[in-house]
Backbone atoms as SQL, in Angstrom:
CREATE TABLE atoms (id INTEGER PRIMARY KEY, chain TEXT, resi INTEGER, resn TEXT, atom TEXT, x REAL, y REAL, z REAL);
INSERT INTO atoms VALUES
  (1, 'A', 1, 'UNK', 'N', 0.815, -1.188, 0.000),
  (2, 'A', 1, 'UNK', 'CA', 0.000, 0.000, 0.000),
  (3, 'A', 1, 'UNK', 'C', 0.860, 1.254, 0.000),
  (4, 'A', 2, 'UNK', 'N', 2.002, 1.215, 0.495),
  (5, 'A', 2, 'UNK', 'CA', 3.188, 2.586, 0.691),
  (6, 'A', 2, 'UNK', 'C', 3.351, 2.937, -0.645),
  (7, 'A', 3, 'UNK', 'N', 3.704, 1.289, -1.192),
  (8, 'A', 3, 'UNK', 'CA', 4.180, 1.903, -3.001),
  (9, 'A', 3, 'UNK', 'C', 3.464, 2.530, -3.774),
  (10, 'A', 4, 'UNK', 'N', 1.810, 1.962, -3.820),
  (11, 'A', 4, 'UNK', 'CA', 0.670, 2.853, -4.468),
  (12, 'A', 4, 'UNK', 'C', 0.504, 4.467, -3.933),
  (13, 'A', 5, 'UNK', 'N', 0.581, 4.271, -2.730),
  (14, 'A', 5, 'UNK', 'CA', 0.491, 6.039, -2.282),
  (15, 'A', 5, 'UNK', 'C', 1.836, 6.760, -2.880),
  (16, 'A', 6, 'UNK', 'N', 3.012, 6.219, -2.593),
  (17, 'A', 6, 'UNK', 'CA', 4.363, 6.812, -3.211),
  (18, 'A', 6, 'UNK', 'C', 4.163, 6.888, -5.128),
  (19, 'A', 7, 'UNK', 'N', 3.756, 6.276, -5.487),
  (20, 'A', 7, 'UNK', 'CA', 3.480, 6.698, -7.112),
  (21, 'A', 7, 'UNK', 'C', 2.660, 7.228, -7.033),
  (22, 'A', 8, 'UNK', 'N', 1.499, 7.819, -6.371),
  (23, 'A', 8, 'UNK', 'CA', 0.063, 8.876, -6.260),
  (24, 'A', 8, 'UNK', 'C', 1.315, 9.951, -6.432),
  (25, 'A', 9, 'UNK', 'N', 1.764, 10.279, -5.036),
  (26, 'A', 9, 'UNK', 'CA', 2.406, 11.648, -4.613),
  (27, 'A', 9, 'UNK', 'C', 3.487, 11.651, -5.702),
  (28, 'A', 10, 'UNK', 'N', 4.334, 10.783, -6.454),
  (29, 'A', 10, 'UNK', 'CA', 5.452, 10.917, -7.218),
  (30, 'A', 10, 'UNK', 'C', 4.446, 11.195, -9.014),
  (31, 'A', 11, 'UNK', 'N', 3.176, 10.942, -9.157),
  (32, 'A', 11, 'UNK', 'CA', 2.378, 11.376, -10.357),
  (33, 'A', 11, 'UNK', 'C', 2.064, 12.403, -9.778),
  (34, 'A', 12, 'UNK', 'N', 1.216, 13.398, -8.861),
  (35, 'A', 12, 'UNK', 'CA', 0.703, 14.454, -8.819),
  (36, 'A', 12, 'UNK', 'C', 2.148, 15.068, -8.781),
  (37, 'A', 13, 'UNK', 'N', 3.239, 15.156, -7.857),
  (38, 'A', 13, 'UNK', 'CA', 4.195, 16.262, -7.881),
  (39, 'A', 13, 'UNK', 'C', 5.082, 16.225, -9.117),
  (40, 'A', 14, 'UNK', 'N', 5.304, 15.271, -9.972),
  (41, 'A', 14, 'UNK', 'CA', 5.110, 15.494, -11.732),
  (42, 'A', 14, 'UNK', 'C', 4.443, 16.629, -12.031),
  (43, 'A', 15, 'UNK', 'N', 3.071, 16.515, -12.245),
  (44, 'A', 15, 'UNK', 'CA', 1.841, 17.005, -12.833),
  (45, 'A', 15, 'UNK', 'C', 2.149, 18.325, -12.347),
  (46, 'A', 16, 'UNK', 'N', 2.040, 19.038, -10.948),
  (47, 'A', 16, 'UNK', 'CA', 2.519, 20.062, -10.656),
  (48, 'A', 16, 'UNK', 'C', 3.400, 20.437, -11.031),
  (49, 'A', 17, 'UNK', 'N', 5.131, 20.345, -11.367),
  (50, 'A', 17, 'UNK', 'CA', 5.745, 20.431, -11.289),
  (51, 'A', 17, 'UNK', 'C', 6.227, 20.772, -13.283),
  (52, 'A', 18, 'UNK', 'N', 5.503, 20.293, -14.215),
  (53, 'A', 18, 'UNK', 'CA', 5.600, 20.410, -14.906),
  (54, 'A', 18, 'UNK', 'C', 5.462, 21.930, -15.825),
  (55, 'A', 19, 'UNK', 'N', 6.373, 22.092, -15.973),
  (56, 'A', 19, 'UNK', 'CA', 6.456, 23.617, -16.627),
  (57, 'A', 19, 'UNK', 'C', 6.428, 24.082, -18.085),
  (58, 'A', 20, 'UNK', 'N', 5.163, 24.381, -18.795),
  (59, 'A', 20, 'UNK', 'CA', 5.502, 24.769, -20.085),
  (60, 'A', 20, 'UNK', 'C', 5.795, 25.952, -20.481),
  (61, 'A', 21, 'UNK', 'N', 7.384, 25.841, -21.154),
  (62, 'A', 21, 'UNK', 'CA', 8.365, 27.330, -21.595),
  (63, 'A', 21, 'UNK', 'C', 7.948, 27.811, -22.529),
  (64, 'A', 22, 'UNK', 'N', 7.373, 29.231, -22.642),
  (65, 'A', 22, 'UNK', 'CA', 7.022, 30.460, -23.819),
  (66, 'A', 22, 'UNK', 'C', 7.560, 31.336, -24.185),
  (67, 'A', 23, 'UNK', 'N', 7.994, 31.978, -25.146),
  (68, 'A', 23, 'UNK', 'CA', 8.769, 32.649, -25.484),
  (69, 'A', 23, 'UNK', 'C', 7.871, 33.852, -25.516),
  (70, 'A', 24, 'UNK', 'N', 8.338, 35.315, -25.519),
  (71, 'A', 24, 'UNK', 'CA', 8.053, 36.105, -25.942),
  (72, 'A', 24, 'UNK', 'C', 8.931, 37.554, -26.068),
  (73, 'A', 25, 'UNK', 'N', 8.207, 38.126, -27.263),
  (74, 'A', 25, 'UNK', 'CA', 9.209, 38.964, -27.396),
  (75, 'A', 25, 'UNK', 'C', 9.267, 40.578, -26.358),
  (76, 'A', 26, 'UNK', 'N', 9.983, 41.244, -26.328),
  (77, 'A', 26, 'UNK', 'CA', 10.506, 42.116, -25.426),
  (78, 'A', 26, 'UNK', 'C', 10.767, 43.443, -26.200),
  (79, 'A', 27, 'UNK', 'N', 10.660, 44.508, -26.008),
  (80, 'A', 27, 'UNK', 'CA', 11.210, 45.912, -26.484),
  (81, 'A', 27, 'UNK', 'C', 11.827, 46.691, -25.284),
  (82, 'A', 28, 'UNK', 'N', 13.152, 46.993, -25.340),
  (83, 'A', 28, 'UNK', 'CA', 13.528, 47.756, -24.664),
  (84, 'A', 28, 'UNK', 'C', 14.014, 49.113, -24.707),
  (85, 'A', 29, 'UNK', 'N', 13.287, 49.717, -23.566),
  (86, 'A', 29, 'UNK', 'CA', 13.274, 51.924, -23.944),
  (87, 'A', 29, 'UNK', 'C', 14.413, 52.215, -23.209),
  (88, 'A', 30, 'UNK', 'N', 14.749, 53.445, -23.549),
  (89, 'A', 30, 'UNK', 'CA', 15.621, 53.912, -22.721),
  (90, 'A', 30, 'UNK', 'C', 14.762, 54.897, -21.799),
  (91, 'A', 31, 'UNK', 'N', 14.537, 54.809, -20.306),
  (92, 'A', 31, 'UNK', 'CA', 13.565, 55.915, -19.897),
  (93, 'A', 31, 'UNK', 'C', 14.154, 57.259, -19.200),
  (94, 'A', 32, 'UNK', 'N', 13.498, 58.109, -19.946),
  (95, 'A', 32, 'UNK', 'CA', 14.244, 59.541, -19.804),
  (96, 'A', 32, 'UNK', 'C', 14.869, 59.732, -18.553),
  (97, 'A', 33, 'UNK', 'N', 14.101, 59.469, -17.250),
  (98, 'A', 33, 'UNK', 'CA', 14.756, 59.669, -15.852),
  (99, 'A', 33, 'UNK', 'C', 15.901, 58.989, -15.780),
  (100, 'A', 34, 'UNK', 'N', 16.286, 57.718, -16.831),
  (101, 'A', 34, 'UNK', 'CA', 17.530, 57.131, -16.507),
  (102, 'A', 34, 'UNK', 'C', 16.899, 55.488, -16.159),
  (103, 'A', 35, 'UNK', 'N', 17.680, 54.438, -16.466),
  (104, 'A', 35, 'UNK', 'CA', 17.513, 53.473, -16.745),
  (105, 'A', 35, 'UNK', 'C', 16.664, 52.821, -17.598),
  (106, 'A', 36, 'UNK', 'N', 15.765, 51.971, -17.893),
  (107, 'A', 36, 'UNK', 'CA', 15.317, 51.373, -18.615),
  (108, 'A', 36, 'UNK', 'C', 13.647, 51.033, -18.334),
  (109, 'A', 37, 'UNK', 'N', 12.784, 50.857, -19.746),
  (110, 'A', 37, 'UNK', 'CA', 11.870, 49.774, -19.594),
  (111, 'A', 37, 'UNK', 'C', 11.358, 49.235, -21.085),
  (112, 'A', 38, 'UNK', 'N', 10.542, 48.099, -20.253),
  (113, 'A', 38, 'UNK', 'CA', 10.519, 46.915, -20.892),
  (114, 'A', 38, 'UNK', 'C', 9.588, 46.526, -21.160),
  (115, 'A', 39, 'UNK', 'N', 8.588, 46.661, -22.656),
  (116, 'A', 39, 'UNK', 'CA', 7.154, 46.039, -22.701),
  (117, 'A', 39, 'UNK', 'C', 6.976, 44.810, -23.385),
  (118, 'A', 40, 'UNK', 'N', 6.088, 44.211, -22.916),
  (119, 'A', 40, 'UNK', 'CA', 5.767, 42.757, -23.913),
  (120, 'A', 40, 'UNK', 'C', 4.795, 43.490, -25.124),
  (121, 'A', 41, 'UNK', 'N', 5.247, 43.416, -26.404),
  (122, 'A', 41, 'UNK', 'CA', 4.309, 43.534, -27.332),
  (123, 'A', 41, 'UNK', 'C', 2.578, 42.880, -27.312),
  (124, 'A', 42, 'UNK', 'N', 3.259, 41.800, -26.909),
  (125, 'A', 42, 'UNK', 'CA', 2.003, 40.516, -27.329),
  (126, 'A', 42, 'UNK', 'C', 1.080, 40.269, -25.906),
  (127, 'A', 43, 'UNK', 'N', 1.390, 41.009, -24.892),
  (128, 'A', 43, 'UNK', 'CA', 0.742, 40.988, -23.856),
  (129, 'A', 43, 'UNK', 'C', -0.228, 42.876, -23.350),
  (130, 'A', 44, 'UNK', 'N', -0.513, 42.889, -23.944),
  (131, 'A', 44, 'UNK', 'CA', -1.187, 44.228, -23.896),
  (132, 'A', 44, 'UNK', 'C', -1.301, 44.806, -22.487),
  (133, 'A', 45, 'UNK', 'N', -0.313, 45.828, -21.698),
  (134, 'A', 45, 'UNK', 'CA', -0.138, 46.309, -20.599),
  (135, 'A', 45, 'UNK', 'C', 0.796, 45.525, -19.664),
  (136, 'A', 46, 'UNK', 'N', 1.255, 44.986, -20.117),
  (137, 'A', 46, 'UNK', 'CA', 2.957, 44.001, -19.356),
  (138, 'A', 46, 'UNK', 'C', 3.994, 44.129, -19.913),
  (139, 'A', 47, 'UNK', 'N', 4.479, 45.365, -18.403),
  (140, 'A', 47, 'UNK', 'CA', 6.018, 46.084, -19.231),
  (141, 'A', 47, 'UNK', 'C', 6.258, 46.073, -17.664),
  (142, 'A', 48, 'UNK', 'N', 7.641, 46.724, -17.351),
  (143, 'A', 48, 'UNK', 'CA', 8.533, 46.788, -16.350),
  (144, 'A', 48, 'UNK', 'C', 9.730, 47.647, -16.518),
  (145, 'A', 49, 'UNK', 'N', 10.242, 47.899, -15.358),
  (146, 'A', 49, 'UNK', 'CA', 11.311, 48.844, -15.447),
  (147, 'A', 49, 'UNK', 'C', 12.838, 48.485, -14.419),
  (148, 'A', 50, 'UNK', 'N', 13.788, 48.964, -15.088),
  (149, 'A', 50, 'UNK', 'CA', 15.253, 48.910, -14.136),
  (150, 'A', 50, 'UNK', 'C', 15.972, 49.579, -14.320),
  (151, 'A', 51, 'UNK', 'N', 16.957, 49.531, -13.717),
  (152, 'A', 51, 'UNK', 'CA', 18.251, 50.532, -13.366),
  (153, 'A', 51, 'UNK', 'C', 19.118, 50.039, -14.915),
  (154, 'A', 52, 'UNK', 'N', 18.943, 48.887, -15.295),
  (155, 'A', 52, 'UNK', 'CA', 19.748, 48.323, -16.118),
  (156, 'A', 52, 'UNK', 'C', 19.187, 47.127, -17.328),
  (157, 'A', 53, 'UNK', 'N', 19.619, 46.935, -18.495),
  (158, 'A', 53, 'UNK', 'CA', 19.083, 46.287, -19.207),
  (159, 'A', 53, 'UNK', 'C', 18.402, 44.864, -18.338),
  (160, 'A', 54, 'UNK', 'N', 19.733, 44.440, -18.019),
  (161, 'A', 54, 'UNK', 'CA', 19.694, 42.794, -16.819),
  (162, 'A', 54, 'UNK', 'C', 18.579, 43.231, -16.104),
  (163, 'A', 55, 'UNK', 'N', 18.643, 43.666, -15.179),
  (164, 'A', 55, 'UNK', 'CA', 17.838, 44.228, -14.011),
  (165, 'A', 55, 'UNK', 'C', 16.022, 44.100, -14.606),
  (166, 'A', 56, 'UNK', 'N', 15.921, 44.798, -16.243),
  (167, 'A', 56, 'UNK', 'CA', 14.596, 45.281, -16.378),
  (168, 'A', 56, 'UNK', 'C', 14.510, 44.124, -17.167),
  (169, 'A', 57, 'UNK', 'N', 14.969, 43.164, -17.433),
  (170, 'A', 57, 'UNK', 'CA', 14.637, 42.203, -18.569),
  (171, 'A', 57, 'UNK', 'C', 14.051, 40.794, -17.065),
  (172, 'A', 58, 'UNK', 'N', 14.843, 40.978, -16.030),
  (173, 'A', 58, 'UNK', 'CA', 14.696, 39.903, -14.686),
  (174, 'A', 58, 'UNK', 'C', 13.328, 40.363, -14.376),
  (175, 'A', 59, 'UNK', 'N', 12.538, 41.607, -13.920),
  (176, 'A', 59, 'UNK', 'CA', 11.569, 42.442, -13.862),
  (177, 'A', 59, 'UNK', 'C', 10.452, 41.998, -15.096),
  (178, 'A', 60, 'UNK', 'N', 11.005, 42.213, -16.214),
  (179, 'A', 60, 'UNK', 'CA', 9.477, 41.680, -16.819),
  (180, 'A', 60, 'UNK', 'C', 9.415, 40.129, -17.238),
  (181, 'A', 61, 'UNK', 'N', 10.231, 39.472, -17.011),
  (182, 'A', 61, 'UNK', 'CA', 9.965, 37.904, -16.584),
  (183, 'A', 61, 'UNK', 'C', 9.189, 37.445, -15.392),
  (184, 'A', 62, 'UNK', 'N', 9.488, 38.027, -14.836),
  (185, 'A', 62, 'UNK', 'CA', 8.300, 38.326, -13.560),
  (186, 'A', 62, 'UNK', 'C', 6.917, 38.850, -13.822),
  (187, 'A', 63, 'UNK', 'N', 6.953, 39.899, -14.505),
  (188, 'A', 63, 'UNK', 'CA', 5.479, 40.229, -14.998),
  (189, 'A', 63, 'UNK', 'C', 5.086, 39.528, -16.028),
  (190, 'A', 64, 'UNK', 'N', 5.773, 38.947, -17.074),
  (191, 'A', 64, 'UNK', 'CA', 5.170, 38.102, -17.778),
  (192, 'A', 64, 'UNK', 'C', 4.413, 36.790, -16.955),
  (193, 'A', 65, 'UNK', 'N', 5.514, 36.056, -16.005),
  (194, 'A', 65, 'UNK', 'CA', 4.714, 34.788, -15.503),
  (195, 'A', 65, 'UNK', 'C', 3.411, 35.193, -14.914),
  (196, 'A', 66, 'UNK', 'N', 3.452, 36.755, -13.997),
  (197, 'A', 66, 'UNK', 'CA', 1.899, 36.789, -13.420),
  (198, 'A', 66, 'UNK', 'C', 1.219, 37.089, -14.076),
  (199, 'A', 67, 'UNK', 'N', 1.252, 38.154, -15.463),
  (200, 'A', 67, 'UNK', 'CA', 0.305, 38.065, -16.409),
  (201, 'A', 67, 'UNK', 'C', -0.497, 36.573, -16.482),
  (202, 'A', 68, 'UNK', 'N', 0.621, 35.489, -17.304),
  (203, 'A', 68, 'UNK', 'CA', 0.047, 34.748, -17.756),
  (204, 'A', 68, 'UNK', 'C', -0.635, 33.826, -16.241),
  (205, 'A', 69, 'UNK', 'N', -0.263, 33.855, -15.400),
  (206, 'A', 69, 'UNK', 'CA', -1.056, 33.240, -14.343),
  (207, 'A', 69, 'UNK', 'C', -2.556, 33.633, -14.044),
  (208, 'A', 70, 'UNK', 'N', -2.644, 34.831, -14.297),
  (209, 'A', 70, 'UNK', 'CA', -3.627, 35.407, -14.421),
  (210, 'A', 70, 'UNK', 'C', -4.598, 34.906, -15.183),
  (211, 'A', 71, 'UNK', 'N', -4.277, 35.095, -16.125),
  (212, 'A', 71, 'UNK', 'CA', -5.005, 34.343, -17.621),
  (213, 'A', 71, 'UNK', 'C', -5.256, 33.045, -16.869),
  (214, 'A', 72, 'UNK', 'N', -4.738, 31.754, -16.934),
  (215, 'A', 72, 'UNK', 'CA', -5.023, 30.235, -16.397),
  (216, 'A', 72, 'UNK', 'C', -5.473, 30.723, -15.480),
  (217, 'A', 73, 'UNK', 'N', -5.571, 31.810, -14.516),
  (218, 'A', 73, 'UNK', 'CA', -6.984, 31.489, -13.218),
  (219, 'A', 73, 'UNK', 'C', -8.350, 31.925, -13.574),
  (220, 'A', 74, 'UNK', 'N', -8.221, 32.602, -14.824),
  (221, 'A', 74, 'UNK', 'CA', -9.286, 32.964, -15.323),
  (222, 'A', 74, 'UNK', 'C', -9.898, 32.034, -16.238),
  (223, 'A', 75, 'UNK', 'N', -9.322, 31.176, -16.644),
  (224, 'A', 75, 'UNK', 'CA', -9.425, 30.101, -17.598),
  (225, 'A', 75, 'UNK', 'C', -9.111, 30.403, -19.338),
  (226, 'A', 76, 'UNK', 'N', -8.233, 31.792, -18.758),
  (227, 'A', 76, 'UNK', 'CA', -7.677, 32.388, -20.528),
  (228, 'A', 76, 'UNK', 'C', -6.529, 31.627, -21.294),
  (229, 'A', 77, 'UNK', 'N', -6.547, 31.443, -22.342),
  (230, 'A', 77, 'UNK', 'CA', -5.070, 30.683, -22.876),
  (231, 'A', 77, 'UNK', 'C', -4.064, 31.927, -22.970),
  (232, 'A', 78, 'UNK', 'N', -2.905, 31.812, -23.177),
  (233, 'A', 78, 'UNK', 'CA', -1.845, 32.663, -23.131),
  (234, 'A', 78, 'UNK', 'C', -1.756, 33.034, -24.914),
  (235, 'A', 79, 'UNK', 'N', -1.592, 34.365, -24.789),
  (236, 'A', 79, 'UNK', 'CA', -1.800, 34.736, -26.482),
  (237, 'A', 79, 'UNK', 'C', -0.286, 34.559, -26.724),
  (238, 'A', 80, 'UNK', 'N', -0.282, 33.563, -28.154),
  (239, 'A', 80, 'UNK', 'CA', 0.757, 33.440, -29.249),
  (240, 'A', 80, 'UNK', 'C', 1.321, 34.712, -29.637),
  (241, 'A', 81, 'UNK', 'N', 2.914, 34.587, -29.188),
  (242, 'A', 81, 'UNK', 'CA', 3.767, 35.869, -29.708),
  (243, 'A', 81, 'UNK', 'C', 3.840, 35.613, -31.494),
  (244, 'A', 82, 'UNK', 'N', 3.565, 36.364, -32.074),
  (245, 'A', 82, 'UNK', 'CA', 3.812, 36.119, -33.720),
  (246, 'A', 82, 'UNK', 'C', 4.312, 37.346, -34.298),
  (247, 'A', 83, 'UNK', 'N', 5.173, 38.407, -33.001),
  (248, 'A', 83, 'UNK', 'CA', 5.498, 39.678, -33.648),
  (249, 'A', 83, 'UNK', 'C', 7.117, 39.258, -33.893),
  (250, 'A', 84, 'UNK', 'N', 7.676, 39.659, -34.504),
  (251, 'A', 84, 'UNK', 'CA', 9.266, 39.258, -35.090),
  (252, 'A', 84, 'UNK', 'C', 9.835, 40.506, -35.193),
  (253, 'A', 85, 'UNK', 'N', 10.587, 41.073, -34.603),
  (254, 'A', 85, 'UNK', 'CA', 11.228, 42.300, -34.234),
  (255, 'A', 85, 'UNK', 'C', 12.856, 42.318, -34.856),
  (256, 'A', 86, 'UNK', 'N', 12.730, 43.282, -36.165),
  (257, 'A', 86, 'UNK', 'CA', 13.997, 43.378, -37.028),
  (258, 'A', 86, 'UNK', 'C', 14.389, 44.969, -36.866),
  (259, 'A', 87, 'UNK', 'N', 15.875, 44.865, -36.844),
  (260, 'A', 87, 'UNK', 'CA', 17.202, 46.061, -36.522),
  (261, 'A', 87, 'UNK', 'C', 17.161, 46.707, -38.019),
  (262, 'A', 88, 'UNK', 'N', 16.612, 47.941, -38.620),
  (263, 'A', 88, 'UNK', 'CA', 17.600, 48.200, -40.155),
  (264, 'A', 88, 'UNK', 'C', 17.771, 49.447, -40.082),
  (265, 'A', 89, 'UNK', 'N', 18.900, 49.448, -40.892),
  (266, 'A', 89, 'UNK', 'CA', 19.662, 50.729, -40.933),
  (267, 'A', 89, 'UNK', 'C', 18.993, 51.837, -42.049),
  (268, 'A', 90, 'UNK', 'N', 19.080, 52.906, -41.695),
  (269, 'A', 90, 'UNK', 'CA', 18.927, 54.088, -42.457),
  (270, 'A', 90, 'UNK', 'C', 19.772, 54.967, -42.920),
  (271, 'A', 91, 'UNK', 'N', 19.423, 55.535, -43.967),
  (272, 'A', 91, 'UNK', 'CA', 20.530, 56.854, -43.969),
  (273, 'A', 91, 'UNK', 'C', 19.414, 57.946, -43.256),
  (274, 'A', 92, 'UNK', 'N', 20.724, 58.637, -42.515),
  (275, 'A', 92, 'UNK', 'CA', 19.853, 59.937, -41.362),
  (276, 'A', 92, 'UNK', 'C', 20.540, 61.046, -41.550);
């Protein structure tokens, strides 16, 4: 009977424990007072701020996970990033 309860608790803390990784993309400002921030395109109102690129990029990884926690307590799916963010040069 130990072994059946020990595979219960070793399947549910699996199940918990299981983490699905999302990507999304990031824009980073320079903010006038000095240091930085950071919005999610694809998350409409989830941005963050830091002293430093590192700092504000650690900051909205954080607001991204509670965003999307948010969403799953609400029973929302997490919206698909499909924005692709390209560098080009100009003449200025």
């Amino acid at each position: 009977m130990q072994s059946s309860g020990l595979a219960c608790h070793q399947k549910s803390l699996k199940n918990c424990c299981e983490v699905k990784i999302v990507e999304y993309s990031v824009v980073v400002h320079e903010a006038e007072e000095g240091g930085v921030w950071v919005d999610v395109p694809a998350l409409p109102g989830c941005y963050s701020q830091g002293e430093s690129v590192e700092e504000a990029l650690g900051n909205v990884r954080e607001a991204i996970a509670l965003y999307l926690e948010v969403l799953r307590d609400e029973g929302r799916a997490a919206p698909r990033d499909t924005d692709v963010v390209y560098q080009i040069n100009v003449a200025a």
